[in-house]
C-alpha positions as CSV (number, residue, x, y, z in Angstrom):
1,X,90.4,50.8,82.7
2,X,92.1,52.3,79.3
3,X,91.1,56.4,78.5
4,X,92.9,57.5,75.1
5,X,93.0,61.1,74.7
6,X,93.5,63.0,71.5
7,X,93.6,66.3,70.0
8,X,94.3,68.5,67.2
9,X,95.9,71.5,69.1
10,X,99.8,70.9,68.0
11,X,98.4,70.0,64.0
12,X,96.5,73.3,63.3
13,X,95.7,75.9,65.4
14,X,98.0,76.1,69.0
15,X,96.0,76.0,72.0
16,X,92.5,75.9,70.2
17,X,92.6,72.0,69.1
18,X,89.1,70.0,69.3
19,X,90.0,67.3,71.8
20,X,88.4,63.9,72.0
21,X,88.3,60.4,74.6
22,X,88.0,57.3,73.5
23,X,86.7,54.5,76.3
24,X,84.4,52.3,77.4
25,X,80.7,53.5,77.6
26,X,81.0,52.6,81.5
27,X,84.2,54.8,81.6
28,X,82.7,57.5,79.5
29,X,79.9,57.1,82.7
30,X,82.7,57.6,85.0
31,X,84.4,60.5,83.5
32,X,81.2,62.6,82.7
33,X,80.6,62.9,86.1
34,X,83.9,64.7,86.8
35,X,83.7,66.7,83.5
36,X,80.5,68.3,83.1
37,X,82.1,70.6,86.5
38,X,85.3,71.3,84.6
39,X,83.9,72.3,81.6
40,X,81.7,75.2,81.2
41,X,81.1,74.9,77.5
42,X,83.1,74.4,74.2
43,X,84.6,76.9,71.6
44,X,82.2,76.9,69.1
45,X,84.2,78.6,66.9
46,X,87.3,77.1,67.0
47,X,85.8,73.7,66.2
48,X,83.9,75.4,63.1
49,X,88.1,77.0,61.8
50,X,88.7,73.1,62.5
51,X,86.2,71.7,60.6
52,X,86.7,74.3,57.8
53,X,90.2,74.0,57.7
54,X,90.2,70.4,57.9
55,X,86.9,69.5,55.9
56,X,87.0,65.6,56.8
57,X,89.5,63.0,57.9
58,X,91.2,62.6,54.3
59,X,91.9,66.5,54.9
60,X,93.3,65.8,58.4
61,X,95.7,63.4,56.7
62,X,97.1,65.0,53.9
63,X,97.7,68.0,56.5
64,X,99.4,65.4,58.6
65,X,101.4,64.2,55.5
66,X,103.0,67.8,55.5
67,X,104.1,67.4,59.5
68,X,105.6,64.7,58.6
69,X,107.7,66.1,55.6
70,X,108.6,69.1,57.8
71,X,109.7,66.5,61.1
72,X,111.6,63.6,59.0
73,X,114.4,65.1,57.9
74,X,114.6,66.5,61.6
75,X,114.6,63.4,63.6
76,X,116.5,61.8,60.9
77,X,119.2,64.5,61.7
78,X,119.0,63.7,65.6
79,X,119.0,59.8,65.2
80,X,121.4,59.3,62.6
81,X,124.3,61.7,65.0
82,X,122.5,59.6,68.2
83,X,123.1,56.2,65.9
84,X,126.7,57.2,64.7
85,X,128.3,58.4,67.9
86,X,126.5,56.3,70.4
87,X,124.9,53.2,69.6
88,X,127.1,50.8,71.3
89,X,128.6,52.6,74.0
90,X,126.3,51.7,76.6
91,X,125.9,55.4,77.9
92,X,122.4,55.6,76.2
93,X,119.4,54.7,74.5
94,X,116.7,56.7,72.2
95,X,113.3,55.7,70.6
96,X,112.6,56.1,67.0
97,X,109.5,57.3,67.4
98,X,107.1,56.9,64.2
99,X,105.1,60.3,64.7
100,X,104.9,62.8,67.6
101,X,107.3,65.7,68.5
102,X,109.7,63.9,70.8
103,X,112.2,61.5,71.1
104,X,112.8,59.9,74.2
105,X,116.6,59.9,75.4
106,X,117.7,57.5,78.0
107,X,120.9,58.6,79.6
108,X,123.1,56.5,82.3
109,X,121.3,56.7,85.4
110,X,122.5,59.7,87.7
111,X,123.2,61.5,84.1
112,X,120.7,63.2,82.8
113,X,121.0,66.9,84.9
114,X,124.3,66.6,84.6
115,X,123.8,66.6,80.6
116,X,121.4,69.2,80.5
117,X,123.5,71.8,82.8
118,X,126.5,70.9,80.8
119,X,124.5,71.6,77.1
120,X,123.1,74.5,78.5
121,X,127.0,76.4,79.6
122,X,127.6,75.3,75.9
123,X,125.0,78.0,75.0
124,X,122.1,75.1,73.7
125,X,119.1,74.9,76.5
126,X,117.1,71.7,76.5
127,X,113.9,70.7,78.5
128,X,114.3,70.3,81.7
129,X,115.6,66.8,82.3
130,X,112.8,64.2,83.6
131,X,110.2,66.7,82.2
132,X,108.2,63.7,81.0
133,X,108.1,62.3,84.6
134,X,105.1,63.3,86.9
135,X,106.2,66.8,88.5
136,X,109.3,66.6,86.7
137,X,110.9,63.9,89.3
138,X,112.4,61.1,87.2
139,X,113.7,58.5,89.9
140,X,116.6,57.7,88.0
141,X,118.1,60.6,86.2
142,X,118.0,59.4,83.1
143,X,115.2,60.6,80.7
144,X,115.9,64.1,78.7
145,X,113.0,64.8,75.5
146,X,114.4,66.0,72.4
147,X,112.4,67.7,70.6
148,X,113.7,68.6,67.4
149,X,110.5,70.0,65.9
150,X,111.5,74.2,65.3
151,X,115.1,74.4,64.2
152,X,116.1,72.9,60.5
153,X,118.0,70.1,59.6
154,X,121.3,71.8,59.8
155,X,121.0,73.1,63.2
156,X,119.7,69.6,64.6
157,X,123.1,68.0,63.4
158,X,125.0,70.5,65.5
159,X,122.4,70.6,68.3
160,X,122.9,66.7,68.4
161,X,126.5,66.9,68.3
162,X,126.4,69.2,71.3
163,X,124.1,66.5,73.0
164,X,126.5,63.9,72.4
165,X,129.5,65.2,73.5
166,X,127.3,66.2,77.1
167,X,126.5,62.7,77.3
168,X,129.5,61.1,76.7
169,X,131.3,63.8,79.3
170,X,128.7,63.2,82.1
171,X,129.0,59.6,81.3
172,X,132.6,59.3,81.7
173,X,132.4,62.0,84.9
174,X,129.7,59.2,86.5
175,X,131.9,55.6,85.6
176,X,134.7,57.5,87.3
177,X,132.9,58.6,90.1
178,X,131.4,55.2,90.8
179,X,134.8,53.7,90.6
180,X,136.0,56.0,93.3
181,X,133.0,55.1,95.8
């Protein structure tokens, strides 16, 4: 039973993004039922700025191309501090995602509040932690999304740094606690 989703809403106009679902034709069945009450009809004219904008898919890629020039030099900014101050350590663990907006942080478990409370009194506010968990309740809080998509280059190395030093503090505040219990 496999549904893929996708949609163009974060790669040209916010919120207005022709949407599409790839399945089975006896899932496509299934779902149809449920949608044809949700949806009362499609935005005719946002699809028409899409297909203007875009043209065809060759357009779509070569407007994808210049994401990815923009995002690169972002998340190579977050990895490379992520790489250079904690790979090793054992307090955490990021994906190197290949496209998308996020990277995934893995924290120590029991850590991942404790680093976003302790970024935000440093002034730098992150998503909530366990935002990517259903209703926000990640059982072992651990997983804090980066998203390092709107500042520049410059401001992810310092943003990172921050991150880093959070981590390794609510790291170190954990191991010690756990050695007391």
């Amino acid at each position: 039973m496999v549904y893929i989703f996708c949609s163009t809403s974060k790669v040209s106009f916010p919120g207005s993004g022709v949407s599409a679902i790839a399945t089975s034709l006896e899932n496509m069945d299934f779902i149809k039922k449920y949608m044809t009450t949700q949806i009362i009809g499609h935005d005719k004219i946002n699809q028409l700025r899409h297909v203007r904008f875009f043209k065809d898919i060759d357009g779509m890629k070569a407007h994808m191309k210049k994401h990815a020039a923009i995002l690169r030099p972002k998340f190579e900014a977050v990895l490379g501090i992520l790489e250079e101050e904690l790979a090793g350590l054992g307090i955490g663990s990021w994906t190197k995602p290949n496209g998308g907006y996020f990277i995934s942080f893995e924290s120590m478990p029991g850590c991942a509040k404790s680093v976003v409370a302790k970024c935000k009194q440093l002034g730098m506010v992150l998503t909530d932690a366990g935002a990517t968990y259903p209703y926000g309740n990640d059982p072992q809080d651990s997983n804090i999304r980066i998203a390092p998509s709107f500042p520049t280059p410059e401001e992810m190395v310092d943003a990172t740094k921050i991150l880093v030093l959070c981590v390794k503090l609510a790291s170190v505040e954990k191991l010690l606690a756990d050695m007391e219990a």
